[in-house]
C-alpha atoms as one frame of an Amber mdcrd trajectory, in Angstrom:
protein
  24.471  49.338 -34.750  25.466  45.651 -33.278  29.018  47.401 -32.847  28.196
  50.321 -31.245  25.789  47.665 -28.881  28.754  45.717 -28.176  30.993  48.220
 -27.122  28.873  49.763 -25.123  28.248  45.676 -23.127  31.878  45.783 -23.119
  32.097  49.471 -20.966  29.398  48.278 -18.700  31.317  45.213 -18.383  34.707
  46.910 -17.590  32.753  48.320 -14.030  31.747  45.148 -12.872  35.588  44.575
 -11.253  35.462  47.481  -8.956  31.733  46.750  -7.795  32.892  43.147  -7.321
  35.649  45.129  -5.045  33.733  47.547  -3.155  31.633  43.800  -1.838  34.540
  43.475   0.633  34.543  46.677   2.926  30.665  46.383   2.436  30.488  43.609
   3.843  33.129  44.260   6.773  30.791  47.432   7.235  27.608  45.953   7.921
  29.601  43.096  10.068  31.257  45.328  12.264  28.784  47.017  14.456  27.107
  43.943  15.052  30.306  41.641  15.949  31.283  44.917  18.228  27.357  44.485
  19.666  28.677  41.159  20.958  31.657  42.038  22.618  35.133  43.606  21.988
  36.693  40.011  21.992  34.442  38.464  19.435  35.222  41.630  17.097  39.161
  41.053  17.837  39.186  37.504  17.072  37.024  37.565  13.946  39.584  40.356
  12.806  42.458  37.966  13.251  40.272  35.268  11.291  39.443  37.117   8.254
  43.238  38.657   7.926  44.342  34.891   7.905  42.872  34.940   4.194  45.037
  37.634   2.922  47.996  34.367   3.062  45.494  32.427   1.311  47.574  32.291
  -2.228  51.119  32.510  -0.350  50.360  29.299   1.029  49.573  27.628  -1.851
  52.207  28.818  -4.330  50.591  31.991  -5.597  49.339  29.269  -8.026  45.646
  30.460  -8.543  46.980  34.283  -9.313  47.968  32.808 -12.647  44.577  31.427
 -13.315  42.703  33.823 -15.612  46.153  34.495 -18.166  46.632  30.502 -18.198
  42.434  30.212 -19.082  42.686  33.340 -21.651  45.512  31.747 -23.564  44.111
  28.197 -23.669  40.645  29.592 -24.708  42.290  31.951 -27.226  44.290  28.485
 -28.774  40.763  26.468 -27.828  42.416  23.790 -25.783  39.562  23.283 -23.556
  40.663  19.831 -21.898  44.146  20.647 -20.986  42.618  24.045 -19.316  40.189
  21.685 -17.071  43.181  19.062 -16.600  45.625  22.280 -15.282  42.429  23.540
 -13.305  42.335  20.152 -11.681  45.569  20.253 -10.927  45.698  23.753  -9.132
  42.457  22.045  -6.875  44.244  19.095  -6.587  47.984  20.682  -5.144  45.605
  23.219  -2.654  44.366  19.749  -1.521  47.939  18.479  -0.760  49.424  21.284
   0.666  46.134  22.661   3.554  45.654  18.682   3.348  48.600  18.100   4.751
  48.972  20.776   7.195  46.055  19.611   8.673  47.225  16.236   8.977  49.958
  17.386  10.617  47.935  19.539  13.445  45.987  16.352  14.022  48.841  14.309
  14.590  50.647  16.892  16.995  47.322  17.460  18.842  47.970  13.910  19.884
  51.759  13.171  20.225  52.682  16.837  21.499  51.853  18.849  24.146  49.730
  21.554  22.869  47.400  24.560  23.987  43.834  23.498  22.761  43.283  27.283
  22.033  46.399  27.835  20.133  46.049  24.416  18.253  41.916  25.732  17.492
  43.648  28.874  16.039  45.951  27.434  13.642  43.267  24.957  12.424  41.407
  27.975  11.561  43.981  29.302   9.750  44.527  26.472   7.383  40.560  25.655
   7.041  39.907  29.638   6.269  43.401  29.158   3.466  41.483  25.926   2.056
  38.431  27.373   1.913  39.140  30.885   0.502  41.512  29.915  -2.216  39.073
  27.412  -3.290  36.681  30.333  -3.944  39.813  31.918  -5.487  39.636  29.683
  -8.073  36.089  29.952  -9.249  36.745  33.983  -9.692  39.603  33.845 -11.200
  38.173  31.361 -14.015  35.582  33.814 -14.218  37.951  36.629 -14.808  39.673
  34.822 -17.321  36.904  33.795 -19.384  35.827  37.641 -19.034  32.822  36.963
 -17.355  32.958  39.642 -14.991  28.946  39.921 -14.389  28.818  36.593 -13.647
  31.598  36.930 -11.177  30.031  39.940  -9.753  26.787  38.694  -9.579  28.245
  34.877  -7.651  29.881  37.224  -5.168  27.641  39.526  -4.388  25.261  36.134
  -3.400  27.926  34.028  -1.728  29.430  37.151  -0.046  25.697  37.661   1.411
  25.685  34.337   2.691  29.089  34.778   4.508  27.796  37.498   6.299  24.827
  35.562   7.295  26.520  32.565   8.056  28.761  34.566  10.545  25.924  36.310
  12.294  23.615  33.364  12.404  26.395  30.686  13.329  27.761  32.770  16.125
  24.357  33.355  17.846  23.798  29.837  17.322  26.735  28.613  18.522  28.029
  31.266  20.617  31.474  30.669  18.890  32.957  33.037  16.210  35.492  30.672
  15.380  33.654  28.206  14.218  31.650  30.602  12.687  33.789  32.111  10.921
  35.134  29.066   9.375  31.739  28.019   8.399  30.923  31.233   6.544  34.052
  30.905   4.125  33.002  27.275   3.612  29.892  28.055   2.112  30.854  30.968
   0.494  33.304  28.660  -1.471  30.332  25.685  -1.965  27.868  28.494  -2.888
  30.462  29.552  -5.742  30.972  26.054  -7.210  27.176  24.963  -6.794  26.506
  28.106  -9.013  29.515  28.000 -11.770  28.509  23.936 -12.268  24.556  24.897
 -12.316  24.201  28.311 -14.418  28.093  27.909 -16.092  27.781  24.286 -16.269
  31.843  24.404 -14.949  33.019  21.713 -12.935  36.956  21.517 -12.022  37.855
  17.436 -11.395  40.200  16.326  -8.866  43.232  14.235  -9.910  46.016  13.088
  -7.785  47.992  11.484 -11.030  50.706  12.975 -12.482  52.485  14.316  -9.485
  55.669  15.542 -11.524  52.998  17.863 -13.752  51.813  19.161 -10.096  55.230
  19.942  -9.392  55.925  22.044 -12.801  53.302  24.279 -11.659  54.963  25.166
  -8.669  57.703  26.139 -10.397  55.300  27.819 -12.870  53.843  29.991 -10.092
  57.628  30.730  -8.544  57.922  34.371  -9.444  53.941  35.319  -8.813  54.647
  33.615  -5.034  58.094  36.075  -4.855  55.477  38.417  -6.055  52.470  38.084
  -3.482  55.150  37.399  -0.289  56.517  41.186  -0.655  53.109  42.066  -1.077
  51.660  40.695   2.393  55.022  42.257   3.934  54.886  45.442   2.516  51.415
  45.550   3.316  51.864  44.781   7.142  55.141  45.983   7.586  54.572  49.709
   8.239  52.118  48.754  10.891  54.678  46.394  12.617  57.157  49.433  12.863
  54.795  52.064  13.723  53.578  50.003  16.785  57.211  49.100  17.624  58.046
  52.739  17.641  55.411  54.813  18.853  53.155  51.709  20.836  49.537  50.043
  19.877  47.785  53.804  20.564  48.818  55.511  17.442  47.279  53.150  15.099
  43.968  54.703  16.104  45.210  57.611  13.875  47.355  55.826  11.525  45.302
  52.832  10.737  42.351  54.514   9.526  44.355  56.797   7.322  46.065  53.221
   5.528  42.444  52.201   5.206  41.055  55.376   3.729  44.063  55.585   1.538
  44.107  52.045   0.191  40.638  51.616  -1.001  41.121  54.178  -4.395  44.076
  51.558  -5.132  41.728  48.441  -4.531  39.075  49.876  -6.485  41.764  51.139
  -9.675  43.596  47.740  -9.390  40.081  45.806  -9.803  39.507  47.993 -12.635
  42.532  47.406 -14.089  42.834  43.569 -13.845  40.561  42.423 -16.691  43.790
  43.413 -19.095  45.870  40.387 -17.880  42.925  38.471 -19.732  42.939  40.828
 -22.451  46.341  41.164 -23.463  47.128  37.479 -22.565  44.266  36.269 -25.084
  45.576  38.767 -27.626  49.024  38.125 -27.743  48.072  34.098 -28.321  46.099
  35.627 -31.298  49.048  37.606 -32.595  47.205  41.035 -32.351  49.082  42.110
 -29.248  51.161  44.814 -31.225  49.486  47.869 -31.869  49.453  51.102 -30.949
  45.758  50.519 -29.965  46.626  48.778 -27.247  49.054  50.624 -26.043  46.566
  53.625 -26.169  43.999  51.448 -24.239  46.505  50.959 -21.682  46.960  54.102
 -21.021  43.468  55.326 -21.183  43.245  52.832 -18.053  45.840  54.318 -16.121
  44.466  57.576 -16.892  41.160  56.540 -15.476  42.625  54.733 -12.722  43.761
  58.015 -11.285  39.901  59.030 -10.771  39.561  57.444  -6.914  42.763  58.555
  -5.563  42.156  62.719  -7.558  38.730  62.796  -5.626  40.338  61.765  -2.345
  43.263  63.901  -2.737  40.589  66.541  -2.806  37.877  65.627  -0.439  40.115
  64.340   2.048  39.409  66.382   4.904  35.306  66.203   4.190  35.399  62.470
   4.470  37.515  62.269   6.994  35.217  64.772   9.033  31.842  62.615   8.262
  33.475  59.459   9.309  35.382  60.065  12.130  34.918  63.167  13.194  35.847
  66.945  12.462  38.771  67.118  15.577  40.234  64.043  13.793  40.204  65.170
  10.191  42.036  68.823  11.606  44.720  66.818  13.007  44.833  64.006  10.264
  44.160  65.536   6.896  47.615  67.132   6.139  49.134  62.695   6.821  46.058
  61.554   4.131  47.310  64.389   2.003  50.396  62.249   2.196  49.738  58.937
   2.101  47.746  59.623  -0.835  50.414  60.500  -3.364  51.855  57.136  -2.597
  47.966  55.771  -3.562  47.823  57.858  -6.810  51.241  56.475  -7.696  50.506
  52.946  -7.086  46.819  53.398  -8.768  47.997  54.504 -12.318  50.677  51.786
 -12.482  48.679  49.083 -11.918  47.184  48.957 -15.941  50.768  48.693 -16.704
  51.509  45.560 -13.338  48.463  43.766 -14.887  50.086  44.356 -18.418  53.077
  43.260 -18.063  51.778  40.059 -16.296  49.859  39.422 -19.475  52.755  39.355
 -21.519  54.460  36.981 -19.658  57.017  39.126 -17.847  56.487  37.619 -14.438
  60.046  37.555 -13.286  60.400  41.239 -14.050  57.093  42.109 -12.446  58.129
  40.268  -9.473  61.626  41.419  -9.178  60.488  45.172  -9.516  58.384  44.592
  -6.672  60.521  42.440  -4.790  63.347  45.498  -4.723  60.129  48.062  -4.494
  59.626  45.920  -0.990  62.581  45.691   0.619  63.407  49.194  -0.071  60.134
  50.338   1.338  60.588  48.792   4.399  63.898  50.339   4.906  62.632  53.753
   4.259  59.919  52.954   6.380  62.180  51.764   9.365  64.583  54.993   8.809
  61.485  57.370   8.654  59.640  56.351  11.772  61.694  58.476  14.212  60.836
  61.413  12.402  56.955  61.011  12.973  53.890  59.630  11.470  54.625  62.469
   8.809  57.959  60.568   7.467  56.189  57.309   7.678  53.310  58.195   5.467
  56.075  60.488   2.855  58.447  57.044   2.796  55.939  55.013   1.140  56.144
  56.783  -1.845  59.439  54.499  -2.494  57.073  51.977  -3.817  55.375  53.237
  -6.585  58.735  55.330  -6.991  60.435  52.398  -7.961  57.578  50.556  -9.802
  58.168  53.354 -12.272  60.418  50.854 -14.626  57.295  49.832 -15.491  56.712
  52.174 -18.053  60.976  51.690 -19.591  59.975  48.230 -19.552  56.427  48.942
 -21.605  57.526  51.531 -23.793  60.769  49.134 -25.007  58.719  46.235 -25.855
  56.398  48.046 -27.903  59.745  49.373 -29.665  61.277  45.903 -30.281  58.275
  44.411 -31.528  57.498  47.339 -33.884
């Protein structure tokens, strides 16, 4: 009876990753009506300030995407001190680097001769960096300790406040900038204030042992290759799309990348809580067995869920949402773009895999080539039409497909 119990906490469990997801276009939902309320130009620049946190772990090394594999292995081995010394670490080189940057800005606000608007825009994007990889770090912990209602539960609160924080602070203020910045400040002291209170986890500062600091740049080396092709591919169909056809076809294109991407969000959140898994087992030794290999592919199986139901009720959700004369003319593109969504959606139990066991400079090389090639079929596809465009990102998950030689060989070897 206490087994079948358990099982079914860890099922219920396994759904708290996608909710956690699903926070984020929630909360861009009920801010976007109201921002738009204020004025066109207030929406525009609060978009610009919120994509500025997609570079948050690019700046900083991709250091804090290693976070909950590092905290499952040193749990799994029970080295509890040198996880909080690496943790302080991590803090301690985001410090540095936004630190830094900062310092800079101040000190060519004063020697150099620059724009007090473009100078207030760059500060934001190092505060927002600071601020949301900070909260990074708290989630990630989370993850890796496999407390995923916990981390669900210390979003869904400190996401709240960020929405109210915007809202509030900009009718207070009457600047969304400022704002802005405010909301991800709190959202990252709300997060800490509630890991040290209900967790009892605090992560202390050290600026000692700068040569350590250092290692873990190098650590984090192929994750950063890693997460830099991902913010290009992610942007770059949109920068030749607009070069090509001008700013007034991403009123049909855009919405179709958004529609499309959230089924791959929601199976990638899904999937991530086996980096933890099959990091902490393979410290334990019981990372070879053909139940985990049937686990893993039970989650790509169910991964494919979001992006089957789209596939299928494409054209009805596009019609609700924007409209029946734009779903006639769109639907056959989503139909597209989707395959591309399906592929990337049941590879990513075997991405977060693979991470897991340590095979970051494959991962990252895969994905690395996966990029570049992408953009080139992109750039040759775009005079053929929005058609060719959204057919031409297939080459990604096409290529990620070594994925399962890789898999399927290391569970051979280790036999």
């Amino acid at each position: 009876m206490k087994g079948v119990l358990q099982r079914k906490l860890s099922a219920i469990m396994l759904f708290y990753p996608p909710l956690e997801q699903l926070l984020i276009p929630l909360s861009y939902f009920v801010l976007t009506p109201v921002l738009i309320s204020y004025g066109e130009s207030v929406y525009g620049v609060w978009a610009i300030l919120i994509t500025f946190s997609l570079f948050s772990q690019v700046v900083h090394f991709g250091m804090s995407a290693l976070i909950p594999r590092k905290v499952s292995q040193e749990l799994a081995s029970g080295n509890e001190l040198e996880l909080e010394e690496y943790l302080g670490d991590i803090l301690s080189v985001i410090l540095y680097v936004s630190g830094g940057f900062l310092c800079l800005l101040a000190l060519g606000w004063f020697l150099l001769d620059v724009e007090g608007r473009y100078y207030t825009l760059i500060v934001c994007f190092f505060s927002i960096v600071l601020f949301q990889e900070i909260d990074m770090i708290q989630g990630n912990v989370l993850k890796g300790m496999e407390r995923f209602g916990c981390s669900f539960w210390f979003e869904f609160v400190s996401r709240s406040m960020w929405v109210l924080v915007v809202i509030l602070g900009y009718k207070l203020t009457l600047n969304i900038m400022f704002s802005t910045v405010a909301a991800y400040a709190v959202r990252a002291l709300i997060k800490a204030v509630l890991m040290c209170v209900i967790l009892g986890l605090t992560h202390r500062v050290s600026f000692k042992g700068f040569k350590r600091k250092l290692s873990l740049i190098g650590e984090s080396r192929w994750m950063w290759l890693q997460l830099v092709g991902g913010i290009v591919v992610a942007t770059g169909d949109r920068f030749f799309v607009t070069s090509y056809f001008g700013t007034e076809i991403l009123k049909d294109y855009l919405p179709l990348v958004q529609l499309s991407q959230l089924p791959f969000n929601l199976s990638a959140s899904f999937a991530q809580p086996l980096l933890s898994k099959v990091a902490r087992a393979k410290v334990t030794g019981t990372i070879i067995s053909g139940r985990l290999l049937r686990a893993i592919l039970s989650y790509s199986c169910i991964c494919s869920i979001p992006s089957l139901f789209l596939i299928f009720s494409g054209s009805t959700v596009l019609s609700v949402w924007l409209g029946s004369d734009y779903a006639v003319n769109n639907t056959g593109n989503f139909h597209v773009l989707m395959l591309s969504s399906l592929g990337l959606s049941v590879l990513a139990p075997l991405h977060f895999s693979l991470i897991g066991f340590q095979e970051d400079r494959f991962v990252s090389l895969v994905n690395v080539s996966a990029g570049f090639s992408y953009l080139i079929a992109i750039l040759a596809a775009v005079p053929f039409g929005l058609v060719a465009v959204c057919l031409a990102k297939i080459t990604y998950p096409i290529f990620q497909l070594v994925y399962l030689l890789k898999f399927f060989h290391f569970f051979r070897d280790n036999k």
